[in-house]
FIMARZA-501043 format. One line per field, with one value per residue (C-alpha): x, y, z; residue in three letters; residue number from 1. Coordinates in steps of 0.25 Angstrom, whole numbers, always signed. Example, Ala and Ser with C-alpha at 12.3 -4.5 7.8 and 13.67 -1.06 7.14 Angstrom:
<rs>
xx	[+49,+55]
yy	[-18,-4]
zz	[+31,+29]
rest	[ALA,SER]
nr	[1,2]
</rs>
This chain:
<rs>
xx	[+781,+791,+783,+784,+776,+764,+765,+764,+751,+744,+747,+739,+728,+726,+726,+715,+707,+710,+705,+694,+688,+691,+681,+671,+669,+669,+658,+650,+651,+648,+632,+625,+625,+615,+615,+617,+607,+604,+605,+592,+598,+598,+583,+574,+567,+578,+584,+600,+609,+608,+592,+592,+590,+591,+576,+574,+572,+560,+554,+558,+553,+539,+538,+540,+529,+518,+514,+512,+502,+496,+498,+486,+491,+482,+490,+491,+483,+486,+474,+464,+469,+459,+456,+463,+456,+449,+454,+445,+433,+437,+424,+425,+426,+422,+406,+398,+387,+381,+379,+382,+375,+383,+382,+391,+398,+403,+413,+415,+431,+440,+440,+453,+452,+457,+444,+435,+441,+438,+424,+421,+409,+415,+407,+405,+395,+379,+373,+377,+383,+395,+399,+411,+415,+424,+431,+436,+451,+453,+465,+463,+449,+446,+435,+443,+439,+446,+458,+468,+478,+467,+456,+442,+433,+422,+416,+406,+398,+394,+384,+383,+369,+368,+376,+373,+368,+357,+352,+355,+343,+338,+343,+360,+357,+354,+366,+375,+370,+373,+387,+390,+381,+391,+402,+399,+396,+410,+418,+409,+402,+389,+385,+373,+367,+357,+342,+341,+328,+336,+348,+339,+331,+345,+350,+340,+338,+354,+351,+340,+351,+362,+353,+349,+363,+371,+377,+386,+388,+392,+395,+398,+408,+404,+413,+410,+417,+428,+428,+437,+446,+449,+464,+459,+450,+460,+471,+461,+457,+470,+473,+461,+466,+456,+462,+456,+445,+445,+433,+434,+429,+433,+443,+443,+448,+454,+451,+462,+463,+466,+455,+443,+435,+438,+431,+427,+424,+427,+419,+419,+415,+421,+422,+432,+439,+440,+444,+457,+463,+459,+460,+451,+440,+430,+423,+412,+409,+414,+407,+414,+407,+408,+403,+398,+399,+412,+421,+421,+414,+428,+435,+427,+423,+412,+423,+432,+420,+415,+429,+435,+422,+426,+439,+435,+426,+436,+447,+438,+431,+419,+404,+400,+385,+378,+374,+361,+371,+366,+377,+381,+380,+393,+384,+378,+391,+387,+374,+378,+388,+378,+370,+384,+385,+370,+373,+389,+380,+371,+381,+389,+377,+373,+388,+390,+399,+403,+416,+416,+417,+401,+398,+406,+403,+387,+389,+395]
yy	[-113,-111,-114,-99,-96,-109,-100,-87,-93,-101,-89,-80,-90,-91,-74,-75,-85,-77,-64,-70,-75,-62,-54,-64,-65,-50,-49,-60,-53,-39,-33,-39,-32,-33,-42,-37,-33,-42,-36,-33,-42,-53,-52,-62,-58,-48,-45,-50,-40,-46,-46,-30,-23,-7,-3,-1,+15,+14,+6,+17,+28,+22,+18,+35,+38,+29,+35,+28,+17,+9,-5,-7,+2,+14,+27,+31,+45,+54,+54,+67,+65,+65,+48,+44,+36,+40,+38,+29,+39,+36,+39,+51,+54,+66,+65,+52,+48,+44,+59,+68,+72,+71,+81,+78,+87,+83,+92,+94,+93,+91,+104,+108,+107,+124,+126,+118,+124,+137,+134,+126,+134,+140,+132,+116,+119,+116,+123,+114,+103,+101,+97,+93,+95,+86,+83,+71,+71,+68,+61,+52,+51,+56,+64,+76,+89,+99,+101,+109,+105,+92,+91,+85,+77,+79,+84,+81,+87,+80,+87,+81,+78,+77,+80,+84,+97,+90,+86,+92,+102,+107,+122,+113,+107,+119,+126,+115,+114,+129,+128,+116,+121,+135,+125,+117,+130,+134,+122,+120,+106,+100,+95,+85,+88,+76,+79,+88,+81,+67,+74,+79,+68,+60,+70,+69,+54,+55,+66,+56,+44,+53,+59,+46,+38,+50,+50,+59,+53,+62,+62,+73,+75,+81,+86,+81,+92,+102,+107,+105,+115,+115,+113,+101,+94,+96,+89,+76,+75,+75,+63,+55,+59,+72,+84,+97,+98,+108,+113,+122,+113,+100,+90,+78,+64,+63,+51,+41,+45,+60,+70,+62,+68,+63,+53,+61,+75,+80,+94,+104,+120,+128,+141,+133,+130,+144,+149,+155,+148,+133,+132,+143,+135,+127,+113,+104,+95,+90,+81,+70,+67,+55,+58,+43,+45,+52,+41,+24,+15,+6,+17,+16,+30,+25,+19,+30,+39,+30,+29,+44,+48,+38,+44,+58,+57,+49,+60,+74,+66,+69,+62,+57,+63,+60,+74,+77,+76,+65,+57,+45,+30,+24,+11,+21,+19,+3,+9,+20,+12,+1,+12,+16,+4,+3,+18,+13,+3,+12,+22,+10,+3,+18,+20,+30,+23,+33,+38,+38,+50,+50,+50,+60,+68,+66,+66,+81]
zz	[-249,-237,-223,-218,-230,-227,-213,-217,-226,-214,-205,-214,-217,-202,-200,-209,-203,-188,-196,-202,-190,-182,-191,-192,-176,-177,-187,-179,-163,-170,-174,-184,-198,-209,-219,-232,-243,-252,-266,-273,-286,-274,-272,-276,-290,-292,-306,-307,-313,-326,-327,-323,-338,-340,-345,-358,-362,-368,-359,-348,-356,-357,-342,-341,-351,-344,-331,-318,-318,-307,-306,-314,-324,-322,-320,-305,-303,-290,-281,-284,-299,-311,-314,-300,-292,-280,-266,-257,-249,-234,-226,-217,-203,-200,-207,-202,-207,-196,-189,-201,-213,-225,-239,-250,-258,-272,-280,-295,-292,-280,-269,-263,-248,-247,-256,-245,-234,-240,-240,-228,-219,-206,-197,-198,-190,-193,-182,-170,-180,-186,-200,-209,-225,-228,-242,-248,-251,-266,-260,-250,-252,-237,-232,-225,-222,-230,-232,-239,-250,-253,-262,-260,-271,-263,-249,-239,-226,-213,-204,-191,-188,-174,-160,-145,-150,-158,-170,-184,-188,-200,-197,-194,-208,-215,-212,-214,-229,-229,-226,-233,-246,-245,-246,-255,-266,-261,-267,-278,-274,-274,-259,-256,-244,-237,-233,-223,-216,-216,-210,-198,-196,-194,-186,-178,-176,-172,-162,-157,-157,-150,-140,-134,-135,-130,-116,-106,-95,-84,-67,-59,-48,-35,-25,-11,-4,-8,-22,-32,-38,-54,-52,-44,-53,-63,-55,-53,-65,-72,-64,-70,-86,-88,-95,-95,-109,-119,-111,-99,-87,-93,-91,-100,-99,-113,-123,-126,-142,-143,-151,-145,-135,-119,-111,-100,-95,-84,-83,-72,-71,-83,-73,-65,-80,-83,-68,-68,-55,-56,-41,-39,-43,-36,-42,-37,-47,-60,-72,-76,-90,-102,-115,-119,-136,-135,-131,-137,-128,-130,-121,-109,-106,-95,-87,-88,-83,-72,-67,-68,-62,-49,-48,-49,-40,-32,-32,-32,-21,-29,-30,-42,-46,-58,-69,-58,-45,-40,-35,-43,-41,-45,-48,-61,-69,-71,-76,-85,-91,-95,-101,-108,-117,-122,-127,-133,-141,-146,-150,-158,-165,-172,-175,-166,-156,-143,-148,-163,-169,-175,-162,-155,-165,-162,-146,-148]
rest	[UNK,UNK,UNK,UNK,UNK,UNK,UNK,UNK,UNK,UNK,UNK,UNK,UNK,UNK,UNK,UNK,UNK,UNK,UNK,UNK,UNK,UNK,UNK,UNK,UNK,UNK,UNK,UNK,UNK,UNK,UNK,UNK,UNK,UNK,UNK,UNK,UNK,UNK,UNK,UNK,UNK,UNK,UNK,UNK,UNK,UNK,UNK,UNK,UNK,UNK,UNK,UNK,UNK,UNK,UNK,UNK,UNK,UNK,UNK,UNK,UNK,UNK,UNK,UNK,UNK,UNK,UNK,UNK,UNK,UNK,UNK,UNK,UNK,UNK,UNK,UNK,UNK,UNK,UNK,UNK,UNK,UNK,UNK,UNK,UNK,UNK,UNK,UNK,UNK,UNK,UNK,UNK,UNK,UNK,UNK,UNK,UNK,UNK,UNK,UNK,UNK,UNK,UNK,UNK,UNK,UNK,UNK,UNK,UNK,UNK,UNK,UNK,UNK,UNK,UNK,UNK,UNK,UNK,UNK,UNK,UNK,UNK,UNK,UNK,UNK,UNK,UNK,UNK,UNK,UNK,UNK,UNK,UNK,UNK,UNK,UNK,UNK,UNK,UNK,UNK,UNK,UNK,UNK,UNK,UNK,UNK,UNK,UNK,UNK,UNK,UNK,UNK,UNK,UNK,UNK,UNK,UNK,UNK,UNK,UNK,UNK,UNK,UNK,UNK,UNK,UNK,UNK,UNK,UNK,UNK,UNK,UNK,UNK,UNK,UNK,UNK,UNK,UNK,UNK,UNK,UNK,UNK,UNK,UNK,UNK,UNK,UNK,UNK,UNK,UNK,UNK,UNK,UNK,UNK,UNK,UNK,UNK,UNK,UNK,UNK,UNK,UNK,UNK,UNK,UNK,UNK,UNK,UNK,UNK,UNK,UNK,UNK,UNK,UNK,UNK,UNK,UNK,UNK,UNK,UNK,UNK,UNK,UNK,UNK,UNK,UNK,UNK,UNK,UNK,UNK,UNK,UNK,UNK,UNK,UNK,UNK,UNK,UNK,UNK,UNK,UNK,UNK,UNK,UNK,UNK,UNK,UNK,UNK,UNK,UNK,UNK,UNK,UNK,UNK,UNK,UNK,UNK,UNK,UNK,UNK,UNK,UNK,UNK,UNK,UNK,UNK,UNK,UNK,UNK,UNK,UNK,UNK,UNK,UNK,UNK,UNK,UNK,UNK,UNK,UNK,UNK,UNK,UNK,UNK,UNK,UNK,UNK,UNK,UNK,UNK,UNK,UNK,UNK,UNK,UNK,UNK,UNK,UNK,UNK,UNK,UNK,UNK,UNK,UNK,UNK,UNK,UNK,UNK,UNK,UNK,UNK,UNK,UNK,UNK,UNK,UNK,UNK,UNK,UNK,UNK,UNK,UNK,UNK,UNK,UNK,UNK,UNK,UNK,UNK,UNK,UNK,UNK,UNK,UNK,UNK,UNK,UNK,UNK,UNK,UNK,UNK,UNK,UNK,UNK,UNK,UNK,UNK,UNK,UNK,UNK,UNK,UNK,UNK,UNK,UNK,UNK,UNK,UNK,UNK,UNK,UNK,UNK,UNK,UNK]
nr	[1,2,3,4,5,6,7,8,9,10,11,12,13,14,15,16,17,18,19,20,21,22,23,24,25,26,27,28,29,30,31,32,33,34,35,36,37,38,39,40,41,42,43,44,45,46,47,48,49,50,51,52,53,54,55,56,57,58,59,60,61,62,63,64,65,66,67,68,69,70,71,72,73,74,75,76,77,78,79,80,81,82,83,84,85,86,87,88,89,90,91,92,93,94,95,96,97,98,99,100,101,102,103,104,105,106,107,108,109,110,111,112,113,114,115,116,117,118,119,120,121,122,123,124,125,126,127,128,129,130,131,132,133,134,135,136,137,138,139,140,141,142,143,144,145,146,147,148,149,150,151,152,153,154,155,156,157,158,159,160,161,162,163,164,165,166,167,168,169,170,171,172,173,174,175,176,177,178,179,180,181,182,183,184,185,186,187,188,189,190,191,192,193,194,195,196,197,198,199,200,201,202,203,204,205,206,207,208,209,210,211,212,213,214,215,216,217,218,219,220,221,222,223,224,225,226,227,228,229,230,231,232,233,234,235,236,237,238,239,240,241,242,243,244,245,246,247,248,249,250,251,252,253,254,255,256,257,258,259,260,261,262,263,264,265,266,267,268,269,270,271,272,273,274,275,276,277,278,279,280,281,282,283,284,285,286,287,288,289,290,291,292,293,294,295,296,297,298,299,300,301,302,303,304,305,306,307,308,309,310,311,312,313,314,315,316,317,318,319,320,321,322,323,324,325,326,327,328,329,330,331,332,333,334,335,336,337,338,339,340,341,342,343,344,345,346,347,348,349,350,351,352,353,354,355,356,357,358,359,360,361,362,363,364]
</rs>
């Protein structure tokens, strides 16, 4: 071998080498890629190309034949099918218990939720008390009220005993059964209805139990010297986070989770509401109200009254007066609210803590 031809070697070798290296700083200094996948062969437990069989025919063919069984080898049934199993009962949260008389309705086969609505009374109303019909979805096992494109293996009616308007009476009960007993005939059920001496006589301790553990707690705002127009009110308020109610002559301070009811009240005239010019009018005083079993005690709705009451009264230049007119100590709050808590433990030991709904539904 001549010696251009060892240099023309060792000259390559070396380009190589210089080449070499020029990509692999390149791959170093430019963004990191991912690494590749392993293949599924490579993972552990994994059959090697040489374990992997084609399945036998038959064996196929069989596996077609048999229907789909649960693990434990019983054939799955869709929910709602004859032999399925039932779905769990989840209790329901509109009927309690506690302030509602309950009738069962049973059925002799599951109800289509178009044929319930069909047949629902017009009015959920027994007199001055509300009820609900509510259907267990074969589905999800739910008490719902109806609805359609579901089915319901059975249905039940909550009468609410008691609220502000009183007590359930015997005249309240009877129409109730009325309109549930129409219902019932309508769907082709059979409905249980409970005692309609032992419903009043809970009804009525309930009352009792409401009655005395009830509080609205109320404070009025006097004008000391120039009235106040509506526009005006309206402009003050809206600085301390009240919005104007679903009631003409209320502005509301709204509670933190939406759909419950606000924390306070703030009430004034319902002519000056309705007025057509809002700085035409002309308002003396203003009621700044809490209703105490509306709101949780764990959201401070005392303080949030004592202190809106301050500043109101601060910014209308207003005095506070108590319901009568007579002006208000500010050293009452510390008083009231020690009577607060006594009635907050109250409320909680007969499960009717302020702000569930059992007992917003009985403080209506």
């Amino acid at each position: 071998m001549s010696l251009t031809e060892l240099l023309a070697i060792l000259g390559g070798v070396v380009l190589a080498g210089v080449v070499a290296h020029g990509a692999w700083v390149a791959r170093k200094a430019g963004p990191r890629r991912a690494s590749p996948q392993i293949e599924p062969s490579l993972h552990a437990g994994a059959p090697s190309a040489a374990e992997r069989q084609e399945p036998d025919m038959a064996q196929a063919q069989a596996a077609v034949a048999e229907p789909f069984a649960a693990p434990g080898g019983a054939p799955e049934l869709a929910a709602g099918e004859p032999g399925a199993g039932r779905p769990v009962r989840k209790p329901s949260t509109r009927i309690d218990a506690l302030i509602d008389a309950i009738a069962s309705i049973t059925l002799e086969g599951p109800v289509s939720g178009e044929m319930a609505l069909a047949h629902l009374p017009g009015s959920r109303r027994a007199g001055t008390k509300p009820f609900h019909i509510e259907g267990l979805n074969v589905l999800n096992g739910e008490w719902e009220l109806p609805l359609p494109g579901q089915r319901y293996s059975e249905f039940q009616a909550g009468l609410q005993m008691a609220n502000r308007s009183g007590a359930l009476n015997e005249i309240e009960y009877s129409e109730f059964v009325q309109k549930l007993q129409a219902f019932v005939d309508a769907i082709g059920g059979f409905v249980q209805f409970p005692d309609m001496l032992d419903v009043v006589a809970r009804a009525r301790e309930l009352d009792q139990f409401a009655g005395e553990h009830d509080a609205q707690l109320a404070v009025r705002l006097r004008c000391r010297e120039a009235a106040w127009t509506l526009g005006y009110v309206q402009q003050v308020a809206l600085r301390h986070g009240f919005v104007p109610g679903a009631v003409p002559g209320r502005l509301v301070l709204p509670a933190a989770e939406e759909g419950l009811p606000p924390v306070l009240t703030l009430g004034f005239e319902a002519q000056a509401a309705l007025a057509e010019d809002p700085q035409a009018s002309a308002l003396r005083e203003l009621t700044l109200s809490l209703d105490v079993p509306q709101t949780p005690e764990s959201a401070e709705p005392f303080a949030a009254w004592q202190e809106a009451a301050r500043a109101l009264a601060r910014d209308f230049e207003a005095e506070l007066c108590d319901d009568r007119g007579y002006p208000l100590n500010l050293h009452a709050f510390p008083a009231i609210d020690e009577g607060l808590r006594g009635l907050y433990r109250a409320l909680a030991e007969r499960d009717l803590a302020a702000g569930s709904l059992a007992a917003r539904r009985l403080f209506s």
